[in-house]
N, C-alpha and C positions, 0 to 999 in steps of 0.2 A: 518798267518804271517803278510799281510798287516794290520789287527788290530792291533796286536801286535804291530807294529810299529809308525800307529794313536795314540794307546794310549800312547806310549813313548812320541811321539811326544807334544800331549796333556799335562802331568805331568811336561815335563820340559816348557813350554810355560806358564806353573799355577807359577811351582818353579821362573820363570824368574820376572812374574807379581808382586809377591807379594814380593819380593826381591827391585825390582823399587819402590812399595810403601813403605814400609819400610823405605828406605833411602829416602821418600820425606818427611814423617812424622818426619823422623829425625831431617833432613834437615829444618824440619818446625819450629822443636820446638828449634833447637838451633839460629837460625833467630830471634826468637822471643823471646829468654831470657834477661835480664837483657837489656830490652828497657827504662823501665820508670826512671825518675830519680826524686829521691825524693825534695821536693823545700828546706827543711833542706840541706837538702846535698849542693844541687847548689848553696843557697847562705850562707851555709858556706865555700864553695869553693871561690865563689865570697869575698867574704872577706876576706880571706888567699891571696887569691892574690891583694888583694889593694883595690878591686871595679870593677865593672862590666867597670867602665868606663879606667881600668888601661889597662886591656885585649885590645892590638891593632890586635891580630893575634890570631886563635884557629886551630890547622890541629890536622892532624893522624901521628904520625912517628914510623914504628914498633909495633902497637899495642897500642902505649903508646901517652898518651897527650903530645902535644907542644903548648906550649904556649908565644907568643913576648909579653912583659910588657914595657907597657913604662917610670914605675918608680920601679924598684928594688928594693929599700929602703921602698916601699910602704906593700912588700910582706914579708907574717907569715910564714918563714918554718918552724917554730917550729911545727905550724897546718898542715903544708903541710906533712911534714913528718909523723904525725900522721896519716894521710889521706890515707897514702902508703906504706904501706910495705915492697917494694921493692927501695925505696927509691927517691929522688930527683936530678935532676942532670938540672946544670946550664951553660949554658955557654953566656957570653955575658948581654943581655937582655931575653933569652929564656929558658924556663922552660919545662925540659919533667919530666914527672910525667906519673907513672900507678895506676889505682883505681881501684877501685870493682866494676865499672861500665865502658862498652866498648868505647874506644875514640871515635870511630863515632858516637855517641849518644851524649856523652860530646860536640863533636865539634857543632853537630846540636844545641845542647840549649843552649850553649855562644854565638854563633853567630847569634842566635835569639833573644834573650830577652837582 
């Protein structure tokens, strides 16, 4: 009986383990998708929106890119909108936009380069 309950004990402590890895491989690999960003991309971004030098602000809002420009007349939505399918949305000076690529990774390489 005390076996018997070792080796319970044993199967579900294996079942638990491989369960945990699992969900860290998982967890690994979507961490790690859609990191790179193509230099096409960014600086056809960057020129849809004016210039790298038009960008005064770059965050994260829901998922989606925000972005403060500080000349609006300067920006392509015609390309923007191409760029997004889900579309553009404006208020003010500030531009959110969703891409094919995660905003926190956007945010990182506008406000790098």
């Amino acid at each position: 009986m005390k076996i018997e309950i070792g080796i319970a004990i044993a199967i579900v402590g294996l079942i638990l383990l491989l369960g945990c890895l699992l969900l860290f491989l998982r967890w690994k690999k979507k961490s790690s998708s859609k990191t790179l960003v193509d230099t096409d991309f960014l600086n056809r971004l960057w020129n849809a929106l004016g210039s790298k030098e038009n960008i005064s602000e770059a965050k994260v809002d829901h998922e989606r890119l925000k972005l403060t420009v500080k000349d609006l007349e300067a920006v392509q939505f015609d390309v923007l909108k191409e760029m997004s399918p889900s579309g553009v949305f404006v208020t003010g000076n500030q531009i959110k936009i969703r891409l094919q690529i995660e905003a926190e990774v956007l945010v990182r390489e506008l406000n790098l380069k």
